[in-house]
C-alpha positions as CSV (number, residue, x, y, z in Angstrom):
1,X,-6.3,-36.4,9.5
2,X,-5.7,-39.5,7.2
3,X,-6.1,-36.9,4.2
4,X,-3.9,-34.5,5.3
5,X,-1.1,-37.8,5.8
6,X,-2.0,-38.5,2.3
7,X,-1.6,-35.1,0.8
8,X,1.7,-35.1,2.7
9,X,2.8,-38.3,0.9
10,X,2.0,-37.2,-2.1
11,X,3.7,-34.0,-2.0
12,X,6.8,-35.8,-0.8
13,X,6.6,-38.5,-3.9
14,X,6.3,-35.0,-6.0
15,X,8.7,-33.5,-4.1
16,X,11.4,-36.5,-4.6
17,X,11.0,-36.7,-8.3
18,X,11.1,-33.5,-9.1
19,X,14.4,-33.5,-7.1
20,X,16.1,-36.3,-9.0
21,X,14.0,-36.0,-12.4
22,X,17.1,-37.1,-15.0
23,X,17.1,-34.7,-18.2
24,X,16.2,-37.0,-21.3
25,X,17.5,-36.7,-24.9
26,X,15.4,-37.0,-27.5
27,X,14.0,-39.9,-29.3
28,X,15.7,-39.1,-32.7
29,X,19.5,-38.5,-33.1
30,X,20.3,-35.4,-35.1
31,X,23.6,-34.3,-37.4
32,X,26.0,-32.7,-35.8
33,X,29.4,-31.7,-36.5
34,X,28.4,-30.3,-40.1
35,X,27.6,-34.1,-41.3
36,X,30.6,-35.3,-39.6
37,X,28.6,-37.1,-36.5
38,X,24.4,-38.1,-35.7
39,X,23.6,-38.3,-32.0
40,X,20.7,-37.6,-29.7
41,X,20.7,-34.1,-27.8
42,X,18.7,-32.8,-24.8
43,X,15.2,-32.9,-25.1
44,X,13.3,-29.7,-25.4
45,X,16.7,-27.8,-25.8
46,X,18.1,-24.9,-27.8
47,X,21.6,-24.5,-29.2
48,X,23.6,-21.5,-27.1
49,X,26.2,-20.0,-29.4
50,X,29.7,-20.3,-28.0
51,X,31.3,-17.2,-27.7
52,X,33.5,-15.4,-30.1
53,X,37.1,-15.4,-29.2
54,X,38.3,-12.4,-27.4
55,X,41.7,-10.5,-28.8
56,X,43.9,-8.2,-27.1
57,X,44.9,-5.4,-29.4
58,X,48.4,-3.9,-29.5
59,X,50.3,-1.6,-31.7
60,X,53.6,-0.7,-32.5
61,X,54.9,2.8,-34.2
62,X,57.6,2.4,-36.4
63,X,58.5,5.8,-38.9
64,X,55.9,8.0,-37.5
65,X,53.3,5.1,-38.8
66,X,51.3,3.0,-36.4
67,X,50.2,-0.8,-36.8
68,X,47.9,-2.7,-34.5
69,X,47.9,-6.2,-34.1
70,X,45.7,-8.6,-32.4
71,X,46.9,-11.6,-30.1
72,X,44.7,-14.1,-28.6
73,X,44.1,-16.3,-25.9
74,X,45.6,-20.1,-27.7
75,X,43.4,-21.6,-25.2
76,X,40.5,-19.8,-26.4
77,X,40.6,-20.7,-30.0
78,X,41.6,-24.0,-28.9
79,X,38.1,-24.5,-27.5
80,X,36.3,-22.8,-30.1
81,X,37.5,-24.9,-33.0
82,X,37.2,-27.9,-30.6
83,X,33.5,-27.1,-29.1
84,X,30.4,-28.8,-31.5
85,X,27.7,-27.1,-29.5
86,X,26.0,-26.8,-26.3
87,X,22.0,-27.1,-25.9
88,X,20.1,-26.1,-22.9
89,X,16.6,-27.5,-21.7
90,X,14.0,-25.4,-20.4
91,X,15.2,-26.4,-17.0
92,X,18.7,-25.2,-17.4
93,X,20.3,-28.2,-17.9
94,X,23.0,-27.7,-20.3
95,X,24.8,-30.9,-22.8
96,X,28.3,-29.7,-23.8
97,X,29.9,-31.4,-27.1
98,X,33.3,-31.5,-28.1
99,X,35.7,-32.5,-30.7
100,X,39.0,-34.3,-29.4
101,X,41.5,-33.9,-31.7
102,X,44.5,-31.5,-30.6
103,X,45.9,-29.9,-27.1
104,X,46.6,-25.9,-26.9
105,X,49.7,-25.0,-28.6
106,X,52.2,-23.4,-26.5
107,X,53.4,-20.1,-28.6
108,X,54.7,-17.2,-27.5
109,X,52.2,-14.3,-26.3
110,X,53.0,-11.7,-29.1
111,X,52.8,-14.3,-31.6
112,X,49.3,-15.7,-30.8
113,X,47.8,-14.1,-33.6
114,X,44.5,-16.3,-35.7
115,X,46.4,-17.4,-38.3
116,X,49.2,-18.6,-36.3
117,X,47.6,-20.4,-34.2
118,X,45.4,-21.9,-37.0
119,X,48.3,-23.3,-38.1
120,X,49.9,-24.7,-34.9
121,X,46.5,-26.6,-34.3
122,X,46.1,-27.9,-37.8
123,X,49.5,-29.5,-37.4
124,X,48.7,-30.8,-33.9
125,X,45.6,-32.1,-35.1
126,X,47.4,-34.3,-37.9
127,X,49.5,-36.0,-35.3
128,X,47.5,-36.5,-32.5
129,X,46.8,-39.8,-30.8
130,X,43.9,-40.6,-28.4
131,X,45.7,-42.3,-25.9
132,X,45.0,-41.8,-22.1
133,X,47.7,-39.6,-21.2
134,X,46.4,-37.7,-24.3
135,X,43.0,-38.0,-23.5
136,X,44.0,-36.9,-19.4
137,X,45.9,-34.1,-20.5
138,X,43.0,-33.1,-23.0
139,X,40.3,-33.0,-20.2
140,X,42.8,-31.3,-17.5
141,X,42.7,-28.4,-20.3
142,X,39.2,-28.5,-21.2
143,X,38.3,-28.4,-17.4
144,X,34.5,-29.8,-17.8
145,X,32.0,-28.4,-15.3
146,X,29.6,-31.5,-15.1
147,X,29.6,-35.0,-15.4
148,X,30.9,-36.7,-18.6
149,X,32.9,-39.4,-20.6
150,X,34.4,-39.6,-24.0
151,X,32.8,-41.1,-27.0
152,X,34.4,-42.5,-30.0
153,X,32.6,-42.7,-33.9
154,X,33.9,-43.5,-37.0
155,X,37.4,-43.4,-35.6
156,X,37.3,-40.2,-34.1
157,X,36.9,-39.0,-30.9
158,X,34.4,-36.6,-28.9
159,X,33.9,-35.3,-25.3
160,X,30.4,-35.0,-23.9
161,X,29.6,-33.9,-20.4
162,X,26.3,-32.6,-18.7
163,X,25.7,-29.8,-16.7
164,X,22.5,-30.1,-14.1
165,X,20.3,-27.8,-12.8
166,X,18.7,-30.2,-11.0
167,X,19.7,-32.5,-8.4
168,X,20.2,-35.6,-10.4
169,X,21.6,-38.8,-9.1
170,X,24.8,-40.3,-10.5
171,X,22.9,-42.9,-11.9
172,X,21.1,-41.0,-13.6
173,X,23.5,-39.4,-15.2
174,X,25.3,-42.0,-15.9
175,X,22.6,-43.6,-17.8
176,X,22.2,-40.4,-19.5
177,X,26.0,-40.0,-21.0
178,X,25.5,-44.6,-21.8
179,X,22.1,-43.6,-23.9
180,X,24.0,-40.6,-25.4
181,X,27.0,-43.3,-26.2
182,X,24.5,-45.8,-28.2
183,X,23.0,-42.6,-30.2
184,X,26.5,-41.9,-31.6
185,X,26.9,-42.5,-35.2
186,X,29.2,-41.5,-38.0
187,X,26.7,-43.0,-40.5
188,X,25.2,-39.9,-41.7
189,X,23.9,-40.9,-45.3
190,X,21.2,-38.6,-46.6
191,X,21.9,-35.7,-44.2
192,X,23.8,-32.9,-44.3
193,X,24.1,-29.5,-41.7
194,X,24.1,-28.3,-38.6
195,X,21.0,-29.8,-35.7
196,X,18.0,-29.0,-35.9
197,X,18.0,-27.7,-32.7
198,X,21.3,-25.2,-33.2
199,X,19.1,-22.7,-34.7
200,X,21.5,-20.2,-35.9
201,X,21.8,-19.7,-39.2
202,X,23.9,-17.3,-41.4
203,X,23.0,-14.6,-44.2
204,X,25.7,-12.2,-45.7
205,X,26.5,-9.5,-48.7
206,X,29.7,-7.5,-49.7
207,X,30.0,-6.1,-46.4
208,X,28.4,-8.0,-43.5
209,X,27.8,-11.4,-42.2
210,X,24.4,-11.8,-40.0
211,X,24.3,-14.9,-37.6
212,X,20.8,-15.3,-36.3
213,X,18.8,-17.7,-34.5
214,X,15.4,-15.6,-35.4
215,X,12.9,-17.9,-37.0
216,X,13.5,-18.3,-40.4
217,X,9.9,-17.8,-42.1
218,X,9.6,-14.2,-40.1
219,X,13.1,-13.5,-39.8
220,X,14.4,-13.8,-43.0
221,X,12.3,-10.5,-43.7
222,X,13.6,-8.8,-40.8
223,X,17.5,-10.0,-41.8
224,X,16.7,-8.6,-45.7
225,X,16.0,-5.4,-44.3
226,X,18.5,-5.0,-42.0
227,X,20.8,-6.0,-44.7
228,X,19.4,-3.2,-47.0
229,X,19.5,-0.6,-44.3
230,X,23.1,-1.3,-43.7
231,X,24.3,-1.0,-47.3
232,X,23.0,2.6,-47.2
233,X,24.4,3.2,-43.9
234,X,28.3,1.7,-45.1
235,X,27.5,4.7,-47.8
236,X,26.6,6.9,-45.6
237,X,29.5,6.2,-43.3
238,X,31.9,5.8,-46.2
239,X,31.0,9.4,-47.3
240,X,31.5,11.1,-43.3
241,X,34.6,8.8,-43.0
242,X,36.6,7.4,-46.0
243,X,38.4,4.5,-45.1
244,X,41.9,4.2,-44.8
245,X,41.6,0.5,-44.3
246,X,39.1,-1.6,-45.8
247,X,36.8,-3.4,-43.5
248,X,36.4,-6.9,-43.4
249,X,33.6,-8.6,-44.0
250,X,31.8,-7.6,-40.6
251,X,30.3,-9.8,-38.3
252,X,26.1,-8.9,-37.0
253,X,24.5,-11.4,-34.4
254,X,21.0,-10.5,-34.3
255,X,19.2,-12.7,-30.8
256,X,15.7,-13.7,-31.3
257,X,14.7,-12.5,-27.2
258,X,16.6,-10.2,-24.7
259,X,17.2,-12.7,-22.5
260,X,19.1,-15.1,-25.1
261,X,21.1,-12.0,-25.9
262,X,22.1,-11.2,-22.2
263,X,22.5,-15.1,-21.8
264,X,25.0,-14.7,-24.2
265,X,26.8,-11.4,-23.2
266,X,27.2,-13.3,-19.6
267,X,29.2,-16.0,-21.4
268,X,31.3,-14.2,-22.1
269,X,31.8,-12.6,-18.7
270,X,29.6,-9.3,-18.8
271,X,26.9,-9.0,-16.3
272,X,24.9,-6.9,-18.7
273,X,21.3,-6.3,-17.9
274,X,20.4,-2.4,-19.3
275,X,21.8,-3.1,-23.1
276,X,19.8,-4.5,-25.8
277,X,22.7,-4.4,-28.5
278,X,26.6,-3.3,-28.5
279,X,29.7,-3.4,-30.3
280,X,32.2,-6.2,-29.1
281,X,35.9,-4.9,-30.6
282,X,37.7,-7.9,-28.6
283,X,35.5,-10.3,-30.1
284,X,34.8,-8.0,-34.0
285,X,31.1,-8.6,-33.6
286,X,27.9,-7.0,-33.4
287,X,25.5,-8.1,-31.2
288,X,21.7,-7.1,-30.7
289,X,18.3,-8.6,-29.6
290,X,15.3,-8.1,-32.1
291,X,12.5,-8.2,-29.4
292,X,11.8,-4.9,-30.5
293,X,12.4,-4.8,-34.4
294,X,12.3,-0.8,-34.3
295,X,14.8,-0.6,-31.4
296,X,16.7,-3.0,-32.4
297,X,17.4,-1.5,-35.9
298,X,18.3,2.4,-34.1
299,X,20.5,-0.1,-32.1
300,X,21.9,-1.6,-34.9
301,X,22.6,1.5,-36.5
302,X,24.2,3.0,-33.8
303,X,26.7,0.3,-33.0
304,X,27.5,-0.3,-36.9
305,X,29.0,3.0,-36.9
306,X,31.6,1.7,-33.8
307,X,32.3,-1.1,-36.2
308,X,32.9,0.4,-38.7
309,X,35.2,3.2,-37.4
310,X,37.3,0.7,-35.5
311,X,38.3,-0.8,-39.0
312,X,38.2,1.7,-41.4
313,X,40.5,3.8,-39.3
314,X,42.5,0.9,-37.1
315,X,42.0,2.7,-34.3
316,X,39.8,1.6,-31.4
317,X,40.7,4.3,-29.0
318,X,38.5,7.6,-30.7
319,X,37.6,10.2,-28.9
320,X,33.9,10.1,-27.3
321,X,32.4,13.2,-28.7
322,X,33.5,11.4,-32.2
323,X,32.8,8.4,-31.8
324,X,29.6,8.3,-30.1
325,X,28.6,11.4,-31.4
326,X,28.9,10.1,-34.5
327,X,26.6,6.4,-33.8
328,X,24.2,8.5,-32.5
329,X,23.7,10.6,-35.3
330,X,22.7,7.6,-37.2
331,X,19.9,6.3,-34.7
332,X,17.4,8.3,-36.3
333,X,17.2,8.9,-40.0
334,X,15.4,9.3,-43.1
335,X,15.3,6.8,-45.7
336,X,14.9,7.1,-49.5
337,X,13.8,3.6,-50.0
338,X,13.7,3.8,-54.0
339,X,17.1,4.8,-54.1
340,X,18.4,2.8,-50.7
341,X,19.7,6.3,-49.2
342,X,19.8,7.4,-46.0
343,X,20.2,11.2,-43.9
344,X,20.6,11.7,-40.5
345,X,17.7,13.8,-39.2
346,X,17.4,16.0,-35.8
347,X,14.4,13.6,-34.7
348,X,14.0,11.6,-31.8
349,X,15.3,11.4,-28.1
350,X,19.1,13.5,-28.3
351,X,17.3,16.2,-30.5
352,X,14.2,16.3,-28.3
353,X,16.7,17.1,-25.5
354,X,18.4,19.8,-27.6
355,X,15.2,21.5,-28.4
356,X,14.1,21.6,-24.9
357,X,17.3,23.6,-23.9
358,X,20.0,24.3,-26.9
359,X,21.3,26.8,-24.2
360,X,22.4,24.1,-22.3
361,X,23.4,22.1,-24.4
362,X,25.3,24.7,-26.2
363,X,27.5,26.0,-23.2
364,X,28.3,22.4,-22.7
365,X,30.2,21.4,-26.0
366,X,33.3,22.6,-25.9
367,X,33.5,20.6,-21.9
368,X,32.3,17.2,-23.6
369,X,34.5,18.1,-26.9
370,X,37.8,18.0,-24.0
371,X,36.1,15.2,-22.0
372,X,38.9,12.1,-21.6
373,X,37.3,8.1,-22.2
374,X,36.6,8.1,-18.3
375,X,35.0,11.6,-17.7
376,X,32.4,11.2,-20.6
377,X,31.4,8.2,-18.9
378,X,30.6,9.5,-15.7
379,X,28.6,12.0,-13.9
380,X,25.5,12.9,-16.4
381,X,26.0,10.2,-19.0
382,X,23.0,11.0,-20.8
383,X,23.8,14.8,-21.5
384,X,27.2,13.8,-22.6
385,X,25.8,12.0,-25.3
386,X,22.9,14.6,-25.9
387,X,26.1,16.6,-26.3
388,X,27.9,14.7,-28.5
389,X,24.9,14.5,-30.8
390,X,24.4,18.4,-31.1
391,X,28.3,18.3,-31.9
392,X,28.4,16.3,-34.9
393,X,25.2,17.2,-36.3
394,X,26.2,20.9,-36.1
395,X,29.8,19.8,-37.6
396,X,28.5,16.9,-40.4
397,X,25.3,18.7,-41.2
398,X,24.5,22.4,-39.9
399,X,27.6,23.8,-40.7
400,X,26.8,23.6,-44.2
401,X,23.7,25.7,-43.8
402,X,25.5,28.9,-43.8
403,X,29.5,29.8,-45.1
404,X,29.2,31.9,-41.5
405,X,29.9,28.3,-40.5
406,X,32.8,27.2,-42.9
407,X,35.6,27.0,-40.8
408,X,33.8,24.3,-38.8
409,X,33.2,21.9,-41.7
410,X,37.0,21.0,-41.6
411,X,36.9,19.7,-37.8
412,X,35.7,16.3,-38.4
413,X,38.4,15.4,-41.1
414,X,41.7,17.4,-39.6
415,X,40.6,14.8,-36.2
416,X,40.6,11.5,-38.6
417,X,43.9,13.1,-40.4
418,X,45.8,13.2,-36.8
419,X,44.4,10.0,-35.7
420,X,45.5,8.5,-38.8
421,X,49.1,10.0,-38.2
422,X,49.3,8.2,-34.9
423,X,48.3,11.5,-32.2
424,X,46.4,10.5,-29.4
425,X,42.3,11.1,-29.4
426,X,43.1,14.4,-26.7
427,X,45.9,15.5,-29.6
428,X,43.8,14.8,-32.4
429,X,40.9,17.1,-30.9
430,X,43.4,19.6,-29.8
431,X,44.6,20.0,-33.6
432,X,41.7,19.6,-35.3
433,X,39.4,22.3,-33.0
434,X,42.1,24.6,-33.8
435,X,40.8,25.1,-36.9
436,X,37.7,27.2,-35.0
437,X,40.2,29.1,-32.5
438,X,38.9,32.2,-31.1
439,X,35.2,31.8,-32.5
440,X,32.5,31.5,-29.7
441,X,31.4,27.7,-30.2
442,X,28.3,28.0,-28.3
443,X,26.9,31.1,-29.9
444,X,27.5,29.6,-33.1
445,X,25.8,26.7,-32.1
446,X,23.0,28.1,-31.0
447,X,22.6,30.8,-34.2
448,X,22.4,27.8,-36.5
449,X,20.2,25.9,-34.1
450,X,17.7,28.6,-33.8
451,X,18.3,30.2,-37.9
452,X,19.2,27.5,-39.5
453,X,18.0,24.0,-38.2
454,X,14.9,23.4,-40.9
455,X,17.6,23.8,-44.2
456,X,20.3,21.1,-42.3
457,X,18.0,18.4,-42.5
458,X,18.5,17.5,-45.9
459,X,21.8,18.1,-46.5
460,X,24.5,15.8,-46.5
């Protein structure tokens, strides 16, 4: 009986300081704030990316001609160009750094483009003063979630708060935020960058920018060749779709694990638990977990090809069967490393489909080809984009097998010419499958399927 008291005692003592363990930082401050500030950060924490802005995109048509612009949230990129970092422990306790140095500008909503709100908070910055009502109006907007103070270094000011998992005691945590006060420092002689702890780090060529938090010995060879593979594919896409805009320099954030990428997609608001990669258009990125280096470079070719449509054409709102018939042409495809070339090939899961029944598939195109945003995805998502595939291999490669099929090898371009002149995606396919009026689709499909498949594969 005394045992059993004793094990209960025990077990209680466990239980008690498990429930108010404090988080600790670690014993050595690091730099932070690009050499600017050195303090100490959780212990046994990773830096979480903060989330890329999200725009709004509008467009007026002036002349026949359409421009799009992009507004934002001034709050938003308020708190990104405030925000230092935020680290989280392996218990979920999360430390949240900020820079305190402007409030949100107040501009009207059509006029919250980058650049002009840049501006307004570089000249709010120059004048701002970090007096109470300041710093009370500054924390009102910056609604922290946990318990914090502000810090001051090198006559500057900083905002750092704590966010628990656990149940910690308010002394606790206020010992925590007084031993993160003594680590601050502006001294930062001999040391330069970013924490050690805020892994990420950045590689980028002509056309894209990769930000990564893969480890650097092994992942520099994985970044290398995705950065070759994508120079073939900006060829490749170059060659299906000229631009009529040139891209900027395009944004690729490649997660080390699954889970740190659908951390990430939930900070930004999306409960996302089937993806391992997508393209973000509100936010211009890429995004894609490398668990699985051969999925995650199909992925990464897939989504590239959204990216890169939405800026070489400025249009965001493309019809299904051409947009994603399009990224999935590019999931599988043969590679001439020598020569860094690359061809679509009818390999892998949407061609397997094909092959089992190109019947179907065929007597389904010209449904998908008419399909609105909304009706593609629904019902049988997967032969939708099974669908799409046969579509735009027939129309990019197979139709070149045969001058039979000549009149389709004009569909593709007539679409981006329409777009380009401001028609809707349903006007653009209207005009542009025109050009095949009166031919039977399917059969034609289906005659170049079963003739002509073996001499598409290395063409175009």
């Amino acid at each position: 009986m005394e045992q059993k008291h004793m094990m209960a005692a025990v077990a209680a003592v466990t239980i008690a300081a498990s429930v108010f363990a404090a988080p600790q930082l670690k014993t050595q401050p690091e730099v932070l704030v690009d050499g600017e500030l050195k303090a100490k950060v959780l212990a046994n924490s990773k830096g979480v990316p903060m989330p890329t802005p999200a725009a709004q995109t509008g467009y007026t048509i002036s002349g026949g001609v359409r421009k799009d612009f992009k507004v934002y949230n001034p709050a938003d990129l308020w708190r990104a160009r405030a925000e230092v970092g935020t680290w989280e422990d392996r218990n979920g306790n999360v430390m949240k750094l900020a820079r305190v140095v402007s409030l949100v500008p107040d501009i009207p909503e059509l006029e919250c483009t980058k650049e002009a709100v840049g501006k307004a908070l570089e000249e709010m910055e120059k004048s701002f003063k970090a007096d109470e009502e300041s710093l009370a109006a500054w924390k009102a907007l910056w609604a922290p979630t946990g318990e914090g103070k502000f810090v001051s270094a090198g006559g500057k000011t900083y905002w750092v708060e704590f966010r628990f998992a656990e149940n910690v005691r308010k002394a606790d945590a206020d010992r925590l935020l007084a031993t993160f006060e003594r680590s601050v420092s502006a001294r930062t002689w001999g040391m330069s960058g970013a924490g050690r702890t805020m892994k990420w780090w950045e590689a980028a060529d002509a056309n894209y920018k990769f930000l990564t938090n893969l480890d650097k010995a092994k992942g520099t060879t994985f970044i290398k060749q995705s950065q070759s593979m994508m120079e073939a594919l900006r060829k490749k896409f170059e060659f299906y779709v000229p631009a009529k805009k040139t891209p900027p320099l395009c944004i690729v954030r490649v997660f080390k694990t699954l889970d740190e990428y659908r951390q990430y997609r939930s900070s930004t608001g999306d409960d996302d638990q089937s993806s391992c990669g997508l393209w973000d258009p509100s936010r211009e990125e890429l995004l894609v977990a490398a668990e699985d280096p051969k999925e995650a470079l199909s992925t990464m070719r897939h989504e590239s090809f959204h990216q890169y449509l939405h800026f070489a054409t400025g249009r965001g709102d493309h019809a299904l069967w051409f947009n994603e018939g399009h990224a999935t042409l590019f999931e599988n495809v043969k590679r001439n490393t020598a020569k860094n070339t690359l061809t679509p090939v009818d390999e892998g899961t949407r061609a397997g489909w094909v092959a089992r029944n190109p019947e179907y598939y065929a007597n389904r195109i010209k449904t998908v080809v008419a399909f609105s945003r909304e009706q593609f995805m629904s019902g049988n998502v997967n032969d939708n984009y099974v669908t799409a595939w046969a579509v735009c291999y027939f129309l990019e490669k197979g139709a070149y097998t045969s001058e039979a099929f000549a009149p389709y090898r004009g569909i593709c371009a007539k679409y981006l010419e329409l777009m380009d002149a401001g028609a809707s995606p349903a006007e653009a396919t209207e005009g542009a499958w025109k050009l095949v009026y009166g031919r039977d689709v399917a059969a034609d499909f289906l005659k170049f399927w079963k003739e002509r498949r073996h001499a598409a594969v290395n063409l175009r």
